[in-house]
C-alpha positions as CSV (number, residue, x, y, z in Angstrom):
1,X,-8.6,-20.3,-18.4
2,X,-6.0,-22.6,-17.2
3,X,-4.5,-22.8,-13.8
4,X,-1.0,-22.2,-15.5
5,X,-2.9,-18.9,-17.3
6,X,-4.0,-17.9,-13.7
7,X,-0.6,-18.8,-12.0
8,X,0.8,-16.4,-14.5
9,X,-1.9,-14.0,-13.9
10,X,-1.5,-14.1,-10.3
11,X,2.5,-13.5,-11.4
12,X,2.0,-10.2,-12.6
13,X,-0.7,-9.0,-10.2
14,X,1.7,-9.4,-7.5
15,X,4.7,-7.7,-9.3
16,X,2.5,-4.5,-10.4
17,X,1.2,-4.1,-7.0
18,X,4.8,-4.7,-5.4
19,X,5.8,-2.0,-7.7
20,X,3.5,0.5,-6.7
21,X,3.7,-0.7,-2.9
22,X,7.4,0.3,-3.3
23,X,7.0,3.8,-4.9
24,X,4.4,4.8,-2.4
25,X,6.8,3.3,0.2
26,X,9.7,5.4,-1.3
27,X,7.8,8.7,-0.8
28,X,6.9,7.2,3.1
29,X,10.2,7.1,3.6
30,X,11.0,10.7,2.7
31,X,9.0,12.1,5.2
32,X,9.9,14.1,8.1
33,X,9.2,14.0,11.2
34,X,6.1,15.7,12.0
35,X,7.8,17.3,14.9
36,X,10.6,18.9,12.6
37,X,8.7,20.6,10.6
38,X,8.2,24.4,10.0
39,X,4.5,25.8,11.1
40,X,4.6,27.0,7.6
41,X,4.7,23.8,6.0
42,X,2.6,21.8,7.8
43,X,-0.4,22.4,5.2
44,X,1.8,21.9,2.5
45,X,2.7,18.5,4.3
46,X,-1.1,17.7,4.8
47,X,-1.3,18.3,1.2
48,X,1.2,16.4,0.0
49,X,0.1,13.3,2.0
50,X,-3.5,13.8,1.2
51,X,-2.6,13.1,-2.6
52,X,-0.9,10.6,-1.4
53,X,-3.7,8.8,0.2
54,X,-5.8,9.5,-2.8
55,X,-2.8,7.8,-5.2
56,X,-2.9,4.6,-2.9
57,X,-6.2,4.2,-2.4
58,X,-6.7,2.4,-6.1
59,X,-4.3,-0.1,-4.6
60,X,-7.5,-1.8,-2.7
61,X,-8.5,-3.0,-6.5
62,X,-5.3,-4.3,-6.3
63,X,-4.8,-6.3,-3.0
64,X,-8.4,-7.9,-3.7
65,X,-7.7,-9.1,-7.2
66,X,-4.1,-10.7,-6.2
67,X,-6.4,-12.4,-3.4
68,X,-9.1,-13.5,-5.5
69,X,-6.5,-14.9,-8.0
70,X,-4.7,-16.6,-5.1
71,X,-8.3,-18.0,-4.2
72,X,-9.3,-19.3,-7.3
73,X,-5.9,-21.4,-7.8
74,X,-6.6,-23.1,-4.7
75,X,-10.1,-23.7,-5.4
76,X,-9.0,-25.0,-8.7
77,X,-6.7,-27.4,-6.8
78,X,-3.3,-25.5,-7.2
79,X,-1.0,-25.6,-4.1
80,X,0.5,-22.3,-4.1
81,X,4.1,-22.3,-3.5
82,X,5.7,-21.1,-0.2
83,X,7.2,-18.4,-1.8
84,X,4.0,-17.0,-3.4
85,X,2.3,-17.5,-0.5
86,X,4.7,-15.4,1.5
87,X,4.8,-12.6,-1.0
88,X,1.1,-12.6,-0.8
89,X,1.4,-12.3,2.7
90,X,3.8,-9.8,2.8
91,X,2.0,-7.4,0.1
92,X,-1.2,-7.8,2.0
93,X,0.9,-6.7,5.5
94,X,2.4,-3.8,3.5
95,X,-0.7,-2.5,2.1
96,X,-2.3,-1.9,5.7
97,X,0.9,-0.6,7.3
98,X,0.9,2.0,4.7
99,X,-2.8,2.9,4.9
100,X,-1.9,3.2,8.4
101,X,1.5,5.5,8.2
102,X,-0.9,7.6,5.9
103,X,-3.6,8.1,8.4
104,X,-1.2,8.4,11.1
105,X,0.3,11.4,9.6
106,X,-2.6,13.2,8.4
107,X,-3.6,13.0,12.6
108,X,-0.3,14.1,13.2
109,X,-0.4,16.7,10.7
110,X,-3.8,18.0,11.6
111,X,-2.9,17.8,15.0
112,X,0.4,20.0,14.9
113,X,-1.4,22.3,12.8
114,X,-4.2,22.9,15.7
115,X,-1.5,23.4,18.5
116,X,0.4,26.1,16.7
117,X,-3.1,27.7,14.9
């Protein structure tokens, strides 16, 4: 296919991901801290953030094909612009601050959960 095909490619990868980046980042934001929540809750919590971790984790597929795309323009001699290299960049950081958050909380979760079981 063409580099212009790819570039286009590359195009949508990065909006679908950004998309789904921002949904998961949507229910992140809702949360509570771990510290405010009832001792009756807390499993539903761990629950809740559990499926999360299982929706997200498709997003690996994701972040690797919006790399390899990124890769394969500039092995085919296409100088990615700023701006797409940025937003590359910046999807990349968000996916592992996410998978982070996530991890953190389940801790936290399983933590609280100990301490008042």
């Amino acid at each position: 296919s063409t580099g212009l095909e790819r570039l286009q490619e590359l195009q949508e990868a990065t909006d679908e991901l950004d998309l789904k980046l921002r949904q998961a980042e949507v229910i992140k934001g809702s949360w509570q801290p771990v510290g405010d929540l009832l001792i009756d809750s807390l499993q539903d919590h761990l629950e809740k953030v559990k499926a999360l971790r299982g929706e997200i984790a498709p997003l690996k597929e994701n972040v690797s094909h919006v790399n390899d795309l990124a890769r394969q323009l500039t092995t085919l001699g296409i100088q990615l612009s700023p701006y797409n290299l940025s937003t590359l960049e910046d999807l990349n950081t968000r996916w592992k601050l996410l998978q982070v958050a996530v991890e953190d909380r389940v801790r936290q979760l399983h933590e609280a959960h100990r301490d008042f079981g």
